[in-house]
C-alpha positions as CSV (number, residue, x, y, z in Angstrom):
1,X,-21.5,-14.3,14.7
2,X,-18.9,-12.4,13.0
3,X,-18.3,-8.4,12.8
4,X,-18.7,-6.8,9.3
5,X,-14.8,-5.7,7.9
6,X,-14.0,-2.3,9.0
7,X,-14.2,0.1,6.2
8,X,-10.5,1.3,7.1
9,X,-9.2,-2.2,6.2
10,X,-10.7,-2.2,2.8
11,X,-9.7,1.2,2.3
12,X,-6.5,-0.2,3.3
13,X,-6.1,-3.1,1.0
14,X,-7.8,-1.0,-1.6
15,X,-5.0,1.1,-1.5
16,X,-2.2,-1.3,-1.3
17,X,-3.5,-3.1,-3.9
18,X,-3.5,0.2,-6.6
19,X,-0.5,1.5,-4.9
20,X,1.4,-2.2,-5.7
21,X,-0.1,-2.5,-9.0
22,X,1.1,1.3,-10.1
23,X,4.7,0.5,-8.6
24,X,4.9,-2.8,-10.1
25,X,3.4,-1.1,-13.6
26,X,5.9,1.5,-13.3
27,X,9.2,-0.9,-12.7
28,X,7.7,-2.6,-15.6
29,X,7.8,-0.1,-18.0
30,X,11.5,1.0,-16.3
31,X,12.9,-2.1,-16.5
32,X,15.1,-1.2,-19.6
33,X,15.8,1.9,-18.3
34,X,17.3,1.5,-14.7
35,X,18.0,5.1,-14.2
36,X,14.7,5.0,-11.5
37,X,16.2,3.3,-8.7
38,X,20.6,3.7,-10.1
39,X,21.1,6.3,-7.2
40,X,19.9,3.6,-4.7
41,X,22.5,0.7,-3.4
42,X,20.9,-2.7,-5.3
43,X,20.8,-4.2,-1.8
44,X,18.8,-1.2,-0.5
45,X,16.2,-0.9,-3.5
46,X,14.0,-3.2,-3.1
47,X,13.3,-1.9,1.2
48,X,13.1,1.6,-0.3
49,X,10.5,0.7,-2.7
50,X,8.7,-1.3,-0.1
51,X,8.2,1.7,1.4
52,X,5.4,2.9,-1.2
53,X,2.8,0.7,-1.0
54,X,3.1,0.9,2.6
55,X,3.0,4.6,3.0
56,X,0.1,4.4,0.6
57,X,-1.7,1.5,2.6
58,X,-1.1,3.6,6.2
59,X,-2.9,6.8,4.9
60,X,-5.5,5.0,3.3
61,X,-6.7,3.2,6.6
62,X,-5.4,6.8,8.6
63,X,-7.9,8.8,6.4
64,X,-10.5,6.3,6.3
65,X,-13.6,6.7,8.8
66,X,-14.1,3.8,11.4
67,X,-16.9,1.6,11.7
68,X,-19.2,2.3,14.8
69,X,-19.9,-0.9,16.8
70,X,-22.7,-1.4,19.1
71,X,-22.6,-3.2,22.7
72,X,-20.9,-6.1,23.0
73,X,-23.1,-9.0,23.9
């Protein structure tokens, strides 16, 4: 028998998924323009901008209400 997905990890994915898909977008429409990330070392950009999906991911499955289970057979 297998459990049911937790509603915090789709809100999870959910969220990394539109938070990856609007950085990606807006590196995209940047990418000419490099001004976004110049203040940044180039070694260090791409671990900074890591950090935003993942922040978004984290409070998506933080805010997100758990999934009751009953007794465990």
């Amino acid at each position: 028998m297998t459990a049911p997905v937790e509603k915090k990890v789709s809100a999870a994915s959910v969220a990394a998924y539109l938070a990856s898909t609007g950085l990606l977008a807006a590196l995209t429409a940047a990418q000419g323009d490099a001004r976004l990330v110049e203040w940044m070392p180039d070694g260090l950009s791409p671990f900074v901008l890591a950090l935003v999906p993942t922040a978004v991911t984290f409070v998506g499955g933080w805010v997100a209400k758990h999934t009751p289970r009953g007794p465990v057979a």
